[in-house]
Backbone as CSV, one residue per row, in Angstrom:
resi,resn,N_x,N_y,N_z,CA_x,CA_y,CA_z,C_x,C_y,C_z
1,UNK,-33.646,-117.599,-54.556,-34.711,-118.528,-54.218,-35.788,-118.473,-55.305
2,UNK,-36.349,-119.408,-55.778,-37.448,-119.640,-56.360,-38.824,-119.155,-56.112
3,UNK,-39.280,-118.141,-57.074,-40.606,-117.669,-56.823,-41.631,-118.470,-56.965
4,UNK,-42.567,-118.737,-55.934,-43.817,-119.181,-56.874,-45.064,-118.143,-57.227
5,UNK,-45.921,-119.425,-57.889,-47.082,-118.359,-59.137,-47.771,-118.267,-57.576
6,UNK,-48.472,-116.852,-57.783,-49.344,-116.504,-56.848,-50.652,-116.083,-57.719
7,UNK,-51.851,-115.511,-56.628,-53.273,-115.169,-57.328,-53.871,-116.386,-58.425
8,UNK,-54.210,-115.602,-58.922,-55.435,-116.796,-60.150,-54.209,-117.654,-60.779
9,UNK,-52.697,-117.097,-61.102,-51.905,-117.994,-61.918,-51.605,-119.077,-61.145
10,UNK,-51.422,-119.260,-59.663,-50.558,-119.720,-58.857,-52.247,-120.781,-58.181
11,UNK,-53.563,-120.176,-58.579,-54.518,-121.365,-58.305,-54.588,-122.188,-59.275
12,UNK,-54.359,-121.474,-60.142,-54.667,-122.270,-61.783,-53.717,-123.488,-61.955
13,UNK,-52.563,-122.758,-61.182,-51.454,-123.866,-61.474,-51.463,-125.404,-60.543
14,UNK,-52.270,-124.914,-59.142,-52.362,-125.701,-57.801,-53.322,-126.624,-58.488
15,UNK,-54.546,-126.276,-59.158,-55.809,-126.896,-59.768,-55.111,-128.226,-61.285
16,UNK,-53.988,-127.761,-61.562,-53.893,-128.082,-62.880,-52.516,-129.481,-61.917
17,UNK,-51.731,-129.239,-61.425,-51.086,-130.089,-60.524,-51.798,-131.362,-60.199
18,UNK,-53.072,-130.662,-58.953,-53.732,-131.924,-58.316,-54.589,-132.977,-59.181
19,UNK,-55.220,-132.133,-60.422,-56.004,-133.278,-61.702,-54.813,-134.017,-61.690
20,UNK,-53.413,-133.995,-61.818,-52.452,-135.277,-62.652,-53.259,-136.460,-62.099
21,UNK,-53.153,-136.662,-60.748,-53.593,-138.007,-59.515,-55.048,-137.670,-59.472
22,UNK,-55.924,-137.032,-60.328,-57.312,-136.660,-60.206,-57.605,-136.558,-58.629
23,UNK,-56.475,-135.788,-57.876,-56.780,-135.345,-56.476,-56.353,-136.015,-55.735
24,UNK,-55.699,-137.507,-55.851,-55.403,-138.493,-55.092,-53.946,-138.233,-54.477
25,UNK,-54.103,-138.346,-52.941,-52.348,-138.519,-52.552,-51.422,-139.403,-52.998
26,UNK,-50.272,-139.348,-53.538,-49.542,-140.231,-54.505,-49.026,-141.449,-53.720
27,UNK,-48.370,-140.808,-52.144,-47.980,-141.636,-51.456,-49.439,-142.701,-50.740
28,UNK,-50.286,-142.490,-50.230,-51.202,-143.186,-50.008,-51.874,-144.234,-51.345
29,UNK,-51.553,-143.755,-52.328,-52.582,-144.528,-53.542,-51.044,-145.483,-53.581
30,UNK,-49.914,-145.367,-53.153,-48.660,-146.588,-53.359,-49.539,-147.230,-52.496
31,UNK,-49.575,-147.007,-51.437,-50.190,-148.034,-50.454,-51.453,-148.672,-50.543
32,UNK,-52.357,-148.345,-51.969,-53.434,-148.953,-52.102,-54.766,-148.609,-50.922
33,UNK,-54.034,-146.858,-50.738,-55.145,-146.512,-49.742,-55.683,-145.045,-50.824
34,UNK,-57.075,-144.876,-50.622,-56.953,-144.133,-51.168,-57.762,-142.366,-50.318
35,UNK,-56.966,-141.305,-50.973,-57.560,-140.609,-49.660,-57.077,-138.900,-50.988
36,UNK,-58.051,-138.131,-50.268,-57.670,-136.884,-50.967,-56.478,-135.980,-50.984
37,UNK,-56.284,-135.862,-51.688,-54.811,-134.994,-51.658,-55.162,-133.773,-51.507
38,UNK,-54.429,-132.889,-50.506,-54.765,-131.548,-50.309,-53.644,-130.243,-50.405
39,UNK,-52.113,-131.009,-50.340,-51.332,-129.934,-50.500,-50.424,-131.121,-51.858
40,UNK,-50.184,-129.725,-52.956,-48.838,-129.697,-53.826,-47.555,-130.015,-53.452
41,UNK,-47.137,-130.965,-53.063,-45.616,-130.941,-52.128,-44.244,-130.131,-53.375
42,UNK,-43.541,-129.926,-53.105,-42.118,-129.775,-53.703,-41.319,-131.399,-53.125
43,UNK,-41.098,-131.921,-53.926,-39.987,-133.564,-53.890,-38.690,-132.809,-53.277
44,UNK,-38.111,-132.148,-54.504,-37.286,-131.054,-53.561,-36.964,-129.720,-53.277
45,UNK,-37.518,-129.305,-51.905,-38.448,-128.642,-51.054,-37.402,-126.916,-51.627
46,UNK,-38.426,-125.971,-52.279,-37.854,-124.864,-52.694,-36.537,-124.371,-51.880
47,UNK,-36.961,-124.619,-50.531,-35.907,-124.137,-49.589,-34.420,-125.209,-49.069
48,UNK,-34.434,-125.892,-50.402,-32.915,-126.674,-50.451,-32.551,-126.674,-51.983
49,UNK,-33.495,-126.076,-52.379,-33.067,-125.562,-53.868,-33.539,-126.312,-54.694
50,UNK,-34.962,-126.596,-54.463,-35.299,-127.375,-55.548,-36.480,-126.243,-56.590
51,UNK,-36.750,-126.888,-57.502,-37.345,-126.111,-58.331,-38.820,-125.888,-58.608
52,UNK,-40.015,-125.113,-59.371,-41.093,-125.438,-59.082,-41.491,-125.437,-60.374
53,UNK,-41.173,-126.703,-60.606,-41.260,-127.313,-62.110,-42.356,-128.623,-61.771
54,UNK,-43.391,-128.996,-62.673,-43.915,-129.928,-62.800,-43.301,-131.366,-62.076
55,UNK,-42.404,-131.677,-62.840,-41.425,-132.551,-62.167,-41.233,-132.877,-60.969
56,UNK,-41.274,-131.911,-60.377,-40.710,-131.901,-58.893,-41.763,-131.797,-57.644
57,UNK,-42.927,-132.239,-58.326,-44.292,-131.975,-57.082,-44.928,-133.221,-57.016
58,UNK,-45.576,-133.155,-55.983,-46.442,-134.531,-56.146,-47.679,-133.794,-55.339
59,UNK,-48.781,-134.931,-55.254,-49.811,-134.790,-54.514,-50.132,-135.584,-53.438
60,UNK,-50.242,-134.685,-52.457,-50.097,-135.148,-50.795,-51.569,-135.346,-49.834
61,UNK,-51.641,-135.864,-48.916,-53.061,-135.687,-48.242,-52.162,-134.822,-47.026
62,UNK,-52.778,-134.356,-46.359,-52.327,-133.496,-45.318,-51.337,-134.253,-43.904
63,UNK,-51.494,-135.556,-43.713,-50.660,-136.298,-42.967,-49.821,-136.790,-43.232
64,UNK,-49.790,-137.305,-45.137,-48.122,-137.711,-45.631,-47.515,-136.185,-45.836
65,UNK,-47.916,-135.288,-46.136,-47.618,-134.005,-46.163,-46.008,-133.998,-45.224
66,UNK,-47.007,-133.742,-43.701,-46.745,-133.688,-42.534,-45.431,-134.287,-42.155
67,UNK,-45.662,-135.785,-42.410,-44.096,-136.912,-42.728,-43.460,-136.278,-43.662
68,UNK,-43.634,-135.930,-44.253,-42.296,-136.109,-45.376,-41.605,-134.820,-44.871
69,UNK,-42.172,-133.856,-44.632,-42.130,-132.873,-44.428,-41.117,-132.554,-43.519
70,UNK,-41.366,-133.575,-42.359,-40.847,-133.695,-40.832,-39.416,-134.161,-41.922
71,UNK,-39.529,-135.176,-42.291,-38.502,-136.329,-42.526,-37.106,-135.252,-43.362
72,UNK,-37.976,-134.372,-44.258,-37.049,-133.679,-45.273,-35.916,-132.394,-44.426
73,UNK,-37.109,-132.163,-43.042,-36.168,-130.789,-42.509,-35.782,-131.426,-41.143
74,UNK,-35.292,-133.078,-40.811,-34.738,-133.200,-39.760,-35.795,-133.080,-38.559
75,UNK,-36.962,-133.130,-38.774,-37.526,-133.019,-37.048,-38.499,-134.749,-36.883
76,UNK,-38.769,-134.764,-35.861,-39.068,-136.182,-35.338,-40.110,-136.514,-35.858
77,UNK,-40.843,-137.903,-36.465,-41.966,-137.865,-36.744,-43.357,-137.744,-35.668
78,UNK,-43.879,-137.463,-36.284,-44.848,-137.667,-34.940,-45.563,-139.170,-35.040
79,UNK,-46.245,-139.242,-33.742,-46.735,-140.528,-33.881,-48.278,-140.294,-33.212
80,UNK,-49.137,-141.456,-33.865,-50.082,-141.001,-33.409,-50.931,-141.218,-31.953
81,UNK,-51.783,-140.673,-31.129,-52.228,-141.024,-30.105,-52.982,-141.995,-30.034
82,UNK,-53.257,-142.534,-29.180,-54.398,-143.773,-28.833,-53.861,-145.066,-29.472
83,UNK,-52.788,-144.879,-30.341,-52.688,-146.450,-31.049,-51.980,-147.597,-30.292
84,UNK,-52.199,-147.601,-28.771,-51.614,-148.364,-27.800,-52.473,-149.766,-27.543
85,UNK,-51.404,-150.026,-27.056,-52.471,-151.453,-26.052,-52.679,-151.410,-25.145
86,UNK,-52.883,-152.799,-24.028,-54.044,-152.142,-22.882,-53.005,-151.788,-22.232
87,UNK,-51.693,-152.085,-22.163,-50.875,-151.753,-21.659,-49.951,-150.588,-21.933
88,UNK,-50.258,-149.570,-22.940,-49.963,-148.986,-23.045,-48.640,-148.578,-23.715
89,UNK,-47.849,-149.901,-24.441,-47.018,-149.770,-25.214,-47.804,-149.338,-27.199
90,UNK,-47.200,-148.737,-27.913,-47.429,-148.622,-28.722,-47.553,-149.546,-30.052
91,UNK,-49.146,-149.644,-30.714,-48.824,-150.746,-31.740,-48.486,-150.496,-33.377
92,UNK,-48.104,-149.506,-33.362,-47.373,-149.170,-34.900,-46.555,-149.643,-34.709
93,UNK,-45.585,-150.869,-35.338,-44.592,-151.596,-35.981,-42.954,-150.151,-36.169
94,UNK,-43.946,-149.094,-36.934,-42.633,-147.975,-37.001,-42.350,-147.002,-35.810
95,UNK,-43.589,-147.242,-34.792,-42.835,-146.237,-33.555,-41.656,-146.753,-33.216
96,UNK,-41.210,-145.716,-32.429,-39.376,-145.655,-32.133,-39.374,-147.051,-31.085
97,UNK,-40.236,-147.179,-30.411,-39.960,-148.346,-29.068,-40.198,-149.638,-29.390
98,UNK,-40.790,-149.860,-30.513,-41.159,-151.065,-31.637,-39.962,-151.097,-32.329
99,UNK,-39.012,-150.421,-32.878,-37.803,-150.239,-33.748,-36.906,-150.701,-32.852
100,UNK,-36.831,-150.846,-31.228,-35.565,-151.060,-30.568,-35.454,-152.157,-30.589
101,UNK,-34.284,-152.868,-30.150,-33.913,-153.748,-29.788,-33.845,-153.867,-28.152
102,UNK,-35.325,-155.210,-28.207,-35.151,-155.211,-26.615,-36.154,-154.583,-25.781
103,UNK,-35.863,-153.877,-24.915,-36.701,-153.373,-23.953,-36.341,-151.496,-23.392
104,UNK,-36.718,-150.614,-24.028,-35.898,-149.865,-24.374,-36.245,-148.523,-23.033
105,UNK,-37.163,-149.164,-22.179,-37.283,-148.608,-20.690,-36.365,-149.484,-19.705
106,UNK,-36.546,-150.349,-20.348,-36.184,-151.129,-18.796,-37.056,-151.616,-17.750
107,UNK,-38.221,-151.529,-18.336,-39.481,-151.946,-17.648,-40.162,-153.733,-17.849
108,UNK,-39.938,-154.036,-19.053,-40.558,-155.418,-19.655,-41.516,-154.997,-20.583
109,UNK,-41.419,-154.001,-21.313,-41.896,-153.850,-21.978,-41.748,-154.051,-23.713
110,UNK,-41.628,-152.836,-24.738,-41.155,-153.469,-25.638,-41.839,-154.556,-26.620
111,UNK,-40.971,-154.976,-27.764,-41.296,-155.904,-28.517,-42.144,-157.177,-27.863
112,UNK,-42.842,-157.874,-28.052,-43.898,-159.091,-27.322,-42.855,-160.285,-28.128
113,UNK,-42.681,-161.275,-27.313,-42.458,-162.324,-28.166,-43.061,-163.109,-28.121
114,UNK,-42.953,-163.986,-29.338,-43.898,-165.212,-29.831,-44.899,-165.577,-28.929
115,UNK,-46.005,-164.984,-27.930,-46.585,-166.127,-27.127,-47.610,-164.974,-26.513
């Protein structure tokens, strides 16, 4: 497994990383949002054998972190609270019950159509 730099080498190196994006999360500044980056990611994650080479890092804010993170080791994304309607279906476009086809309780709920 791949060591990383620890102590003053391993801040020096964290400090010298986040200037590339002058601190900015890489994935949020695609999106024309802009927000602080707070963790060094590994692209690919030491613990599938990736390396800790320049190359292979980017700069994250702590919630794309979180996603990618989820996304890279198989666990569910999370989604966030309160982003419902009055009814209580969810309005992110990427939650799972927005992604179905249909009505995915069986209630009438689900996708809204046209009206």
């Amino acid at each position: 497994m791949v060591q990383r730099l620890r102590g003053r080498a391993g801040q020096a190196q964290r400090a010298r990383r986040l200037a590339r994006t002058d601190g900015l999360c890489e994935r949020c500044d695609a999106d024309d949002r802009v927000t602080l980056a707070t963790v060094v990611d590994h692209i690919v994650p030491l613990a599938k054998g990736g390396t800790d080479e320049d190359d292979n890092t980017r700069n994250l804010c702590d919630p794309c972190h979180r996603e990618v993170t989820a996304e890279q080791f198989g666990h569910a994304r999370q989604v966030a609270l309160g982003a419902c309607d009055v009814n209580g279906w969810p309005t992110d476009p990427r939650h799972p019950w927005n992604a179905s086809s249909g009505d995915p309780l069986g209630v009438g709920g689900g996708k809204k159509s046209g009206g």
